[in-house]
Every structure is written in C-alpha cells, then in structure tokens.
C-alpha positions, 0 to 999 in steps of 0.5 A: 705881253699876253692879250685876249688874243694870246691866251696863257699857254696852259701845260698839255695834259697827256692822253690816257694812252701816253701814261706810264708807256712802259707798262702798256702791254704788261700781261697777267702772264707776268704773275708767272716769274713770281710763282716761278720764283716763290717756288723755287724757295718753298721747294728747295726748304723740303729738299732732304739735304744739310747745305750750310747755308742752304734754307738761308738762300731759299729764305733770300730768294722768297724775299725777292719773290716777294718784292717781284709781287708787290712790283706786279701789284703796282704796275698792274694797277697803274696799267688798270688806272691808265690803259683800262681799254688795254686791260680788258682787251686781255680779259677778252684774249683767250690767249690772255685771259686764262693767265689770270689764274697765275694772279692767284697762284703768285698770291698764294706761292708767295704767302706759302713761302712766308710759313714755309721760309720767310718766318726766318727773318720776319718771324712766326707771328708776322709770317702767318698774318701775311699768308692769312691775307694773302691765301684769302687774297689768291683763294678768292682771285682763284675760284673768280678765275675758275668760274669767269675765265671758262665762262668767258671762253664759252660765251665771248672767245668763240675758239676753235677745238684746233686752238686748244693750249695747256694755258687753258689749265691756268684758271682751274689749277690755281684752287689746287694751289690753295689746297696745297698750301692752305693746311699751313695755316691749319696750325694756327687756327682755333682747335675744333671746327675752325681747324678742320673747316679749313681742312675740309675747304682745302680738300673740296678745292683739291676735287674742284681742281681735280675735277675742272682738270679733268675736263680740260687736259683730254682737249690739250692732249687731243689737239697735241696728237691731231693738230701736230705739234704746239707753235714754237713760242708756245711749246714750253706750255707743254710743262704747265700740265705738270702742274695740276698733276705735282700739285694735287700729289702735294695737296694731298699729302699736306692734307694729310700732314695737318689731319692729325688730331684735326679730323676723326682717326678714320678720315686721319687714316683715308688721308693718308692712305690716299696721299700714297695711292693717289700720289704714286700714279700721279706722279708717275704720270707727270714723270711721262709728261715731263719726258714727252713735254722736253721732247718737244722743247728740245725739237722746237728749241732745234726749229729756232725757238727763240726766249718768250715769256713762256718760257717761265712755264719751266719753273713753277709746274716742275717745283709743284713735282719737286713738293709732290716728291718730296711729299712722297718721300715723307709718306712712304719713307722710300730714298728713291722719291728723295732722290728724285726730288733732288734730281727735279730741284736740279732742274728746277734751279736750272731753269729758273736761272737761265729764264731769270737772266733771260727775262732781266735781258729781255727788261733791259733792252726794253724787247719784253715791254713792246707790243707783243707779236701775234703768235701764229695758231694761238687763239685770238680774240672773237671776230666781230669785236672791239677791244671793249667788247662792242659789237662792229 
C-alpha cells in the first residue's frame, strides 16, 4: 500500500549524457566514407572502358553513398540533439573543426553522383532535383565552412606553425567541389543568364578555392620539411592534398565542358584553353604528391601504423585525380591520360575496399565508437578553455 511516506516511483529520466551512447563521440570526419564512397561511383562512370555491368556497379554503389549520407545525417542530429556540449567541444578542436568542410563535400559528392549515375534507376527529373537540393545544401555548408572554420583557427584555436596538418585544407577545398560539380546542373537551367550566372558562380568558387589553398599548403609543406614527418595516425593526411589539386583540374575542365553556347565564343574558347594549360601541370604536381605522400604511408605503415578513420583520406582525393584525368583525356585526346585514369581508379578501388572492410570491422567491435585517443603532435584545443568556450 503506497502512503505520503512512499511516494509512487516515477521512471528515471536518463541524463543528457546517457541518450544515444553510441553516437557520443561520432565526428564530422565521418562525412568522409560517404565522399570516399560518392567517388568512387562518379569516377568509375567516366573511365574509357566497356565492362558489362560496369555503370550498373557504379550506379549500386552511389546507392549506398547515399544511404551512408542520410544515416550520417541522422546520427549527426541525434549527437546535436543529446550530446550538444560534445558537438561544440568539436567546433573548438582544431583537430576536428576543419572536418566540417567534409559535411559539405559528402553533400555535393552524393548530389553529383545522382546526375552523374543514379539518374539510372531514380530517373533524369528526380536525379537533378536531388543534386539541385543537395548542391545548394553542400554549397552554402562549404562557403560557412571556409569562412567560420579559419576564423575560428585564428581567433579560438590558438595553434602553433609546428601543428600545422593537410586537415587544414579541408574547409577551403569544399567551394572546389562545388566548382567541379555544379556545371552538371547548368543543363537544366533556363537558357541565357540563369545558365551562365551558374557557370560564372562555379568559376569564382574554382578562384576562392584556389586561392584559400594557396595560402594554406605552403604551411603543410613547411611543417612536413621542418618538423619531420606527420605522426603515425595522421600520416594518411598527406593524401587530402591531392584533393585541391585533382579537383581544381576537374573543375576546370567541366567549366569548359558546359561553356558551349552558355558564355560569349571568346571566354567558350579561354576555357578550354585553360583546362589543358591549367591541368596538365597541376596534374603533374599531384602525380609527385601522390609519389611522396605513399613514401611516407609505406615508412609510417613500417613503424606500426595501425587503421584510423583517416585512413578514408586514401579515397576521395585520389578519385578527384581519376575525374581530373579522365578530364584531361576528354580535352587533349591523348590515351596516356586514359590510362592513367584506369591506373588511378585501380588504386582508388583498392583502397576504397581495404578502408571500407576496415571501417565495418572497426563498427562491429564498437573500437570506431569509443572516445577517441589523443594523438600525440596533433593540435588540441586552446588552453584556458572549456568545451563550451568558457573562460577557467
């Protein structure tokens, strides 16, 4: 019998803290495995091949990128919703925050991959309205990411030049990703000033990008000749600067691609021109990159390098090369750039399935879900600090 003594027993109510535990400690660098993934299906759809069966593989695996990218979605806003003091601790990580630019890239990846392949099994109309929605969604996260991402670096981070990492390049190279994809969309806008404001806005994203980067890889590069090598878990990192570089040559080649009949015959013809004068040494750049950047995967994988989530850094930036070359191939007609392609998509599906099994492994055991440890010379947050930004 309950008296005024024994009140009813009323159900605990769970702490904030204790909601949803398993998506605690998931990062924005999640949004990798889905660029990872979008890539891996845009890039194999341009390769100058005829597999049977090979656009339908492509077209199934931008499926799953995009079921990867509406479970991110999800997790991510019940990690906002339940473990908000967890959220902005990120936000004031340098060693998190810049992956925020990677929300924007899986964004666009997955929209470019609906034009590009998934028009296949959800048709033309339904494919370009998903790209529209989500090309404006990755466009505006990109350019808040470029802009609030440094700022916050400068004025909250406090980091040292010694800390400098390619994570740095993360915010400034997603408007790159919407230079390369957006004339996709140019098509399927009204004829005269709609189509080539697009265009145009692609090609001013293409110089912010390009420009932002050019500020930040002279710092990576510093550090990498100064400071010695990367630590181990961040050494895959090196690849993320094939990004920018694979990117931009592809941007600028399907800037050209849709000028036709869009812009005045003389910038049509600059176009062009440019996507063989710009890309040719660019791409010869990151085929140097891609040379030193696996010399020291291969000594750090020698020193007991074991699987992180970096690791994803393997896939997306080397299928931006795969685009760029495939890119170039289209422009000058030359087989040594098909063949390149075909060599880079080799490596690119390699790694793509090695870091994949790795990764569902990872899941399984529950390793990739845990707090993350501490990685020794990365950059942490500014002493002084809470998580919330409070002042000790």
């Amino acid at each position: 019998m309950v008296t005024a003594a024994q009140p009813l027993p009323y159900p605990a109510v769970p702490s904030p803290e204790l909601r949803c535990p398993a998506v605690r400690h998931l990062g924005p660098n999640w949004y990798a495995s889905v660029m990872g993934t979008a890539i891996v299906a845009t890039a194999g759809a341009g390769l100058p091949l005829h597999i049977p069966g090979l656009r339908t593989a492509c077209t199934a695996v931008w499926a799953l990128s995009l079921g990867l990218l509406v479970t991110l979605l999800t997790a991510r806003a019940l990690h906002w919703t339940h473990h908000r003091d967890q959220a902005r601790a990120h936000l004031l990580d340098p060693a998190a925050a810049p992956f925020y630019g990677c929300l924007a890239m899986a964004l666009l990846a997955v929209g470019g991959g609906a034009v590009t392949v998934g028009r296949d099994w959800i048709g033309t109309g339904p494919a370009v309205a998903l790209d529209a929605i989500l090309f404006t969604a990755g466009t505006t996260v990109g350019l808040a990411a470029a802009i609030a991402v440094p700022y916050l670096m400068a004025v909250r981070h406090r980091i040292e030049p010694g800390q400098a990492t390619p994570v740095w390049l993360l915010p400034v190279v997603a408007p790159m990703v919407s230079a390369a994809l957006g004339p996709l969309l140019v098509p399927h806008l009204p004829a005269g000033q709609p189509r080539e404001t697009l265009l145009l806005a692609c090609f001013a994203l293409f110089g912010l990008s390009l420009l932002a980067t050019l500020l930040m890889l002279p710092l990576v590069f510093a550090r990498l000749l100064t400071g010695g090598p990367l630590p181990l878990a961040l050494t895959p990192t090196l690849f993320l600067v094939l990004g920018p570089l694979g990117q931009s040559t592809t941007a600028v080649a399907n800037v050209a691609d849709a000028a036709p009949g869009v812009v005045p015959a003389l910038y049509e013809q600059g176009f062009a021109t440019l996507a063989v004068l710009y890309g040719v040494p660019v791409m010869g750049f990151a085929l140097l990159w891609l040379c030193l950047a696996t010399a020291h995967v291969v000594r750090a994988r020698r020193h007991g390098m074991g699987f992180a989530m970096t690791w994803w850094a393997f896939t997306f930036p080397v299928g931006t090369c795969v685009t760029g070359a495939e890119a170039l191939a289209r422009h000058t007609g030359l087989v040594a750039f098909d063949g390149l392609a075909v060599g880079l998509y080799a490596v690119l599906l390699g790694a793509w399935v090695t870091v994949a099994a790795h990764t569902v492994r990872g899941l399984v055991s529950g390793e990739l879900l845990a707090a993350p440890r501490p990685v020794a010379g990365a950059p942490r947050p500014a002493r002084g600090r809470t998580t919330s930004g409070a002042v000790r």
